[in-house]
N, C-alpha and C positions, 0 to 999 in steps of 0.2 A: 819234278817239283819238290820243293824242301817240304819236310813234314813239319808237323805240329804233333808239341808234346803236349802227351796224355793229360799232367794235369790244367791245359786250356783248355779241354774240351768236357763238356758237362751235357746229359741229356735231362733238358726242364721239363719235360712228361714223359707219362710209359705208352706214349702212343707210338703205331711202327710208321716208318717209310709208306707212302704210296706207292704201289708197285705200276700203277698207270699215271701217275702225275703228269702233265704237261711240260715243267720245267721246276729247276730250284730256283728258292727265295730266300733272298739275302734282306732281313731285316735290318737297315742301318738305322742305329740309336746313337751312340757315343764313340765307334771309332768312324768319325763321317772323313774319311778319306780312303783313294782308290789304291794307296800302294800303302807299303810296310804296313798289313793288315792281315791278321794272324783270320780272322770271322769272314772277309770275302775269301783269304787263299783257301778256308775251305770252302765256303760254297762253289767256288770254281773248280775245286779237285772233283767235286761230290759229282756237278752237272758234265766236267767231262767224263768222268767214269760212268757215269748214263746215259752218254749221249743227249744231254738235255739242253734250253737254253738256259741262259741265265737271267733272271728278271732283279731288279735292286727296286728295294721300294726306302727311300729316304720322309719320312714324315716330320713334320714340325704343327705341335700342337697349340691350341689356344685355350688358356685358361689356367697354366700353370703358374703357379704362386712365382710372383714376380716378373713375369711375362711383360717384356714390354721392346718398342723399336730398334733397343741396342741389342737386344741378346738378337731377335727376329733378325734384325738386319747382317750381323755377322757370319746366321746359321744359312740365312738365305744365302749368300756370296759364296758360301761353301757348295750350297747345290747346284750353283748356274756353274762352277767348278766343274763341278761332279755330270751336269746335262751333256757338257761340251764330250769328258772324258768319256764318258759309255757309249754315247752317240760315234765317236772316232773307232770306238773298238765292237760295233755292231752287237752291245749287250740292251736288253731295255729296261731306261731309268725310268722309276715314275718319283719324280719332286711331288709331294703332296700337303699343302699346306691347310691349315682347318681355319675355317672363314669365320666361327665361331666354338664354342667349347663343344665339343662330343660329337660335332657334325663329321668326325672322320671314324665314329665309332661303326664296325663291323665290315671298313677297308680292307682289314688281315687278314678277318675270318673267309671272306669273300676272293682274295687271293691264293689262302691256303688250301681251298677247298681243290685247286689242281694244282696245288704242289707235293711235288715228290719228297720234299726236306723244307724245313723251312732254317736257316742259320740264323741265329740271333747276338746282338753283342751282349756279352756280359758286364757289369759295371756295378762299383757297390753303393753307391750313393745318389741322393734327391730321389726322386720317384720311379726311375727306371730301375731296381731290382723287384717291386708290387706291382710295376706295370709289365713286365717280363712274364711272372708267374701268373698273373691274372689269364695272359692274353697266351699261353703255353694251358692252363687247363682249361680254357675254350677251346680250341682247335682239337683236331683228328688227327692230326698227323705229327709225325714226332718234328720239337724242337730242339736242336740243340744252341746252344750259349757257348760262343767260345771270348774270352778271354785277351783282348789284344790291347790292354790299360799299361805293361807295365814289362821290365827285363824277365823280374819272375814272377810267374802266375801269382795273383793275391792272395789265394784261397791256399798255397803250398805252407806258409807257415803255419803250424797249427795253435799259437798264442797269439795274445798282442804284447807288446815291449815298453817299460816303462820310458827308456830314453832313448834317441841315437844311436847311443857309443852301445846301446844291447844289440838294437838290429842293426848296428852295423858291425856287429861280432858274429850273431846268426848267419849274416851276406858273406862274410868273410872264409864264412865254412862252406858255403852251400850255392854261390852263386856262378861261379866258373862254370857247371852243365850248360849253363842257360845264355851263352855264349855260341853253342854249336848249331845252330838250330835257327835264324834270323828267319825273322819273316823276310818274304819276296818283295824287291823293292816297286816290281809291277808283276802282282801275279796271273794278268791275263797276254802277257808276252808273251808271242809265241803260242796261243791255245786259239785252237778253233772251235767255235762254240755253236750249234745252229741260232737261227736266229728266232724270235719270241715275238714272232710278230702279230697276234690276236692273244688278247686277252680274256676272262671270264665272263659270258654278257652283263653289260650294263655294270659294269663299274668304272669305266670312265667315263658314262653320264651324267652316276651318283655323285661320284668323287674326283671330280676335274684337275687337271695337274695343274699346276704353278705355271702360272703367266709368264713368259720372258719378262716382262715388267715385271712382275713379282718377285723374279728368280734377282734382279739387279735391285731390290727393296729399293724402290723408286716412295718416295714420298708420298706420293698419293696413295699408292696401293697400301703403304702400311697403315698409314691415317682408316684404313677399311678396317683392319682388323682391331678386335679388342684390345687394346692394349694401356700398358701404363702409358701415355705418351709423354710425362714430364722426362722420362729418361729415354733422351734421344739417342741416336748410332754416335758413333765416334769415330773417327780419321781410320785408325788401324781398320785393315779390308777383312774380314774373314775370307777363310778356304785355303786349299792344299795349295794352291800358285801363291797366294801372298804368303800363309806360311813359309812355304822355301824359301823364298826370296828373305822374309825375317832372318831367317836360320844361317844363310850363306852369308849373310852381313854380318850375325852376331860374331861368326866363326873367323871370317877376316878379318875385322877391325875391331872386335869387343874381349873376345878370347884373350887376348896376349896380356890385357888392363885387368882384367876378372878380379884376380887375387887381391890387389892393392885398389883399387877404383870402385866398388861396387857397391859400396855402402858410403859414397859420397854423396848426399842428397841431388846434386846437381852434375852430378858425373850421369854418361851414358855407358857405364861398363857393365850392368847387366844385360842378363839376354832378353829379358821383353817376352820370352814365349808364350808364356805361361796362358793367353787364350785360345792359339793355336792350339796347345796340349790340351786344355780342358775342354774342347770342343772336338778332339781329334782329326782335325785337320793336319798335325803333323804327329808323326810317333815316336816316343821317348826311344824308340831304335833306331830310326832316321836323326834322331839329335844326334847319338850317341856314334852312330855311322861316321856322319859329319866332321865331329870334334877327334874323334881316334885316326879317321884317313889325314888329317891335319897335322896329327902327331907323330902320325904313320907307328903305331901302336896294337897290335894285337894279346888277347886274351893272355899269351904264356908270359906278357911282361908284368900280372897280376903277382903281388907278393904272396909267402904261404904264409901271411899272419893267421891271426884269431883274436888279436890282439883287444880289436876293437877302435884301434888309432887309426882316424883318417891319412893323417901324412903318410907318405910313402907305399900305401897302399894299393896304388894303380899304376905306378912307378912316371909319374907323369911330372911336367914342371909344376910349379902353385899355382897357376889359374886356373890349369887342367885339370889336376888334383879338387881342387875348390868346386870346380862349376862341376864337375863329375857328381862330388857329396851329395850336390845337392840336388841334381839329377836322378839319381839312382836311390841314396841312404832316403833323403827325407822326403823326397817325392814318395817314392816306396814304402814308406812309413805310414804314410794317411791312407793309401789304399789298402792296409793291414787292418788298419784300426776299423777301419768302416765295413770294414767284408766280415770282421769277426763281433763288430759290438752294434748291434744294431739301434743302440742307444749313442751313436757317436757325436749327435748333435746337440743333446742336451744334458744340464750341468750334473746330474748325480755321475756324469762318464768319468771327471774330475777322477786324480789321486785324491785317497786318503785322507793326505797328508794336506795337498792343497783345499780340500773342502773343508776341513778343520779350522785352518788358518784365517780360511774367510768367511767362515760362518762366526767366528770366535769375535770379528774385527768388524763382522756387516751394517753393527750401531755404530760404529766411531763415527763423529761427525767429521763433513763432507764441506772444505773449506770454498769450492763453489760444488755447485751443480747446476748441472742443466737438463732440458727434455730432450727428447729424442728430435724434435721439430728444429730446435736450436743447434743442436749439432747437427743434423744434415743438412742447415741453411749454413751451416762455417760461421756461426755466431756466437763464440767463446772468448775469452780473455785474452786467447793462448794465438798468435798470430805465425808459429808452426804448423800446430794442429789446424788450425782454419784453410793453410795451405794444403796441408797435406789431403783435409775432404775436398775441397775445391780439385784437387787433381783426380780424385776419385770420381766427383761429379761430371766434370770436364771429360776426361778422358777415359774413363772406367779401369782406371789403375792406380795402385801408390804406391809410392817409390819404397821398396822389399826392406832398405832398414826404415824408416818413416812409419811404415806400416806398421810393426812392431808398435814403436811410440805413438802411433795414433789408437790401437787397441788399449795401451795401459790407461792413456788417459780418460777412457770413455771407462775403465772400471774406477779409476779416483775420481771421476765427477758423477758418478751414477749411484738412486739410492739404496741400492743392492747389488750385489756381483753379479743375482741372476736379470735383474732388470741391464744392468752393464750385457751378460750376453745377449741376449735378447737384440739390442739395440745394437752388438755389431752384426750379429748373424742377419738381423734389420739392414741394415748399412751396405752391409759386404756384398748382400747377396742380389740386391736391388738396384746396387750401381756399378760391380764389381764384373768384367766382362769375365773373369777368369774365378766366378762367383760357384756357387755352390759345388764345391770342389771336395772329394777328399782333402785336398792341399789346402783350400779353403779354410776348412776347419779343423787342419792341421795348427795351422796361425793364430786362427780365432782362439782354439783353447789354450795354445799354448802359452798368452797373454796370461793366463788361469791357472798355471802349474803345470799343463799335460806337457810332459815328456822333458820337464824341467826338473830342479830340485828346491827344497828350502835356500832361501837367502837370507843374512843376516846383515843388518841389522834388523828387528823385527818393527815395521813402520805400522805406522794408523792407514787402515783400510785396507791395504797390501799385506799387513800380518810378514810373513817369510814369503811373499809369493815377491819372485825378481823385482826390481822397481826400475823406471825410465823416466828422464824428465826433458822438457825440452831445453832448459839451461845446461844441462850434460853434454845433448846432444849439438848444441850450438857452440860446446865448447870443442870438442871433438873436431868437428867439422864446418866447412865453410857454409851454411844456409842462406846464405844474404842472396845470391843468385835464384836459389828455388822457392825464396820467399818473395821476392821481384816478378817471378816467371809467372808465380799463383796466388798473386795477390788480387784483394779485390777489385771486381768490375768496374769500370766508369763507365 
């Protein structure tokens, strides 16, 4: 079995091993899929090396900020996935969904109590790093956190990088190790595990698992739970089957368009993953897998720059080149920032340079404005922007350049830059299936200056912070199709 390097693997308390435990337990948080998963290939190494079973407990909580039948629905699709897959490979799932806030409090401890290990995902953003350590100094027994977000472990770089073209001079030095070492595309292939057949008394009377209704977010069942119900599911299925299938389409028909298409509002040449990944149903390795067995491309075609220049760098054509960057460079960029600033989300995280500019600029008068109510209804002047929420509302996405221009305008119409974040972090993360993200708020601030620089000319409100307009943008590109597609209801 392929190993895992040292720095994924992290122990969250100083408690030891159970030397009688029953079986290992694989806490899944955030890489909820069964293959290319760095946090189950160990807890499988660990329970064969003990002769143990392996138990997988997947929770989906109620009451978290934002909580509502899209996100619920996506994660659920993921676990009737995951029912199927354990089930075929004689491991036991428990789907555990909370019927209301806190009523799944003391499931883990009550788990942990005849576990030998407990494996936990590590991840650096929304509440799962305080709910990791909370629920690591309750328990007796040791947790570890292992790390499967990312090519290189997040926590390896020891700074965060003002731009890009830094971390992607850092990668450039230091990332080829991280190459030899993939996670297992199915790490229970091939292992014989006993089977886990009794669990601790009385907790699955307490804490009942997920309904097959449940597991298929069948309508009624979610209408049960607490939730925001104005934002409903969306067409895209979550979970590791529909991921692939996403992935293996992008890779045929979307790839070879990448470079030249992909910032055409009404083109389909992005890849669309992005809630696959931020739900972990598919892994930034299994992307990465995909798009290099395509190219038929291995590690040593890597240049020796340092350069810091993306072109040429992967030695790949331009779409490859391009959907790589953005893959590795800036995805890998937000899970830096957030593992090392624990303040990632809010504005003092700002350069400098950019808090200056708009603190300097935050009275310039504001030739419209609107509240937050009006812009999440698409009720602005601006008949892009109106599309571009409508698609976010719609379908819980916007189109990656759009998005951009949908961020600058809610800072020119908003009467603060901090009231402006506020209301996309508001926005983003409410209707956004691919929402509270490292990447997330890679986007959000970088509307703000993160990881940008001064622009010139120096405008009112914007100060030097980049400027985007949607007249620019209409010039640029054809809109009239994706302004047609998301326009208003009749």
């Amino acid at each position: 079995m392929s190993s895992i390097q040292a720095p994924r693997l992290r122990s969250v308390n100083d408690r030891p091993e159970q030397k009688d435990g029953a079986f290992v337990l694989y806490w899944m948080t955030a890489a909820r899929r069964p293959g290319w998963n760095f946090a189950l290939q160990r807890a499988v190494r660990v329970a064969e090396r003990k002769e143990l079973p392996l138990v997988v407990l997947e929770g989906l909580r109620a009451g978290y900020r934002w909580a509502s039948p899209r996100h619920h629905a996506f994660v659920l699709q993921g676990m009737r996935d995951h029912a199927e897959h354990f089930a075929a490979r004689g491991v036991r799932y428990l789907p555990y969904v909370e019927p209301a806030p806190g009523a799944g409090r003391g499931l883990l401890a009550a788990l942990a109590k005849r576990a030998a290990l407990v494996v936990a995902d590590d991840w650096p953003c929304f509440f799962l790093p305080r709910m990791l350590t909370r629920a690591a100094a309750e328990l007796d027994v040791r947790v570890e956190a292992v790390d499967a977000a990312g090519i290189v472990p997040f926590r390896v770089p020891e700074t965060t990088f003002p731009t890009a073209y830094a971390f992607r001079r850092w990668l450039q030095k230091h990332l080829r190790p991280y190459f030899d070492e993939p996670p297992l595309a199915d790490p229970l292939d091939g292992v014989r595990l006993p089977r886990a057949d009794a669990l601790p008394r009385g907790v699955e009377s307490r804490w009942p698992l997920a309904s097959p209704a449940l597991l298929a977010a069948e309508p009624a069942e979610l209408a049960r739970l607490p939730l925001d119900r104005a934002v409903a599911p969306v067409a895209r299925e979550g979970g590791f089957v529909a991921g692939r299938r996403a992935l293996a389409d992008f890779v045929r028909r979307r790839l070879p368009r990448y470079a030249e298409e992909r910032s055409e509002p009404a083109g389909d040449a992005s890849s669309g993953l992005s809630p696959w990944l931020h739900y972990g149903h598919v892994s930034v390795h299994e992307v990465l897998a995909a798009v290099t067995a395509r190219e038929r491309w291995t590690p040593q075609r890597l240049a020796s720059t340092t350069a810091g220049k993306k072109e040429g760098w992967w030695n790949l054509d331009a779409s490859a080149e391009a959907f790589l960057d953005e893959l590795v460079t800036w995805r890998e960029l937000g899970f830096n920032f957030c593992a090392r600033r624990p303040d990632y989300d809010r504005y003092e995280s700002l350069p400098d340079w950019a808090r200056a500019t708009l603190d300097l600029h935050a009275q310039d008068p504001r030739e419209h404005r609107y509240t937050r109510d009006e812009l999440e209804s698409s009720a602005t002047h601006d008949p892009l922007w109106n599309a571009a929420q409508r698609q976010l509302a719609r379908e819980g996405i916007i189109h990656n350049y759009l998005r951009m221009l949908w961020g600058k305008k809610v800072l020119e119409w908003s009467p603060s830059p901090q009231a402006a974040l506020e209301t996309l972090i508001e926005l983003n993360n409410r209707w956004a299936i691919d929402g509270r993200d490292p990447n997330s708020y890679s986007g959000i601030f970088w509307v703000f200056g993160r990881y940008d620089r001064p622009w010139a000319p120096e405008r009112k409100v914007f100060g030097s912070i980049r400027y985007m307009s949607s007249q620019n943008t209409a010039r640029k590109f054809d809109v009239e199709p994706y302004l047609e597609r998301y326009g208003p209801s009749t």
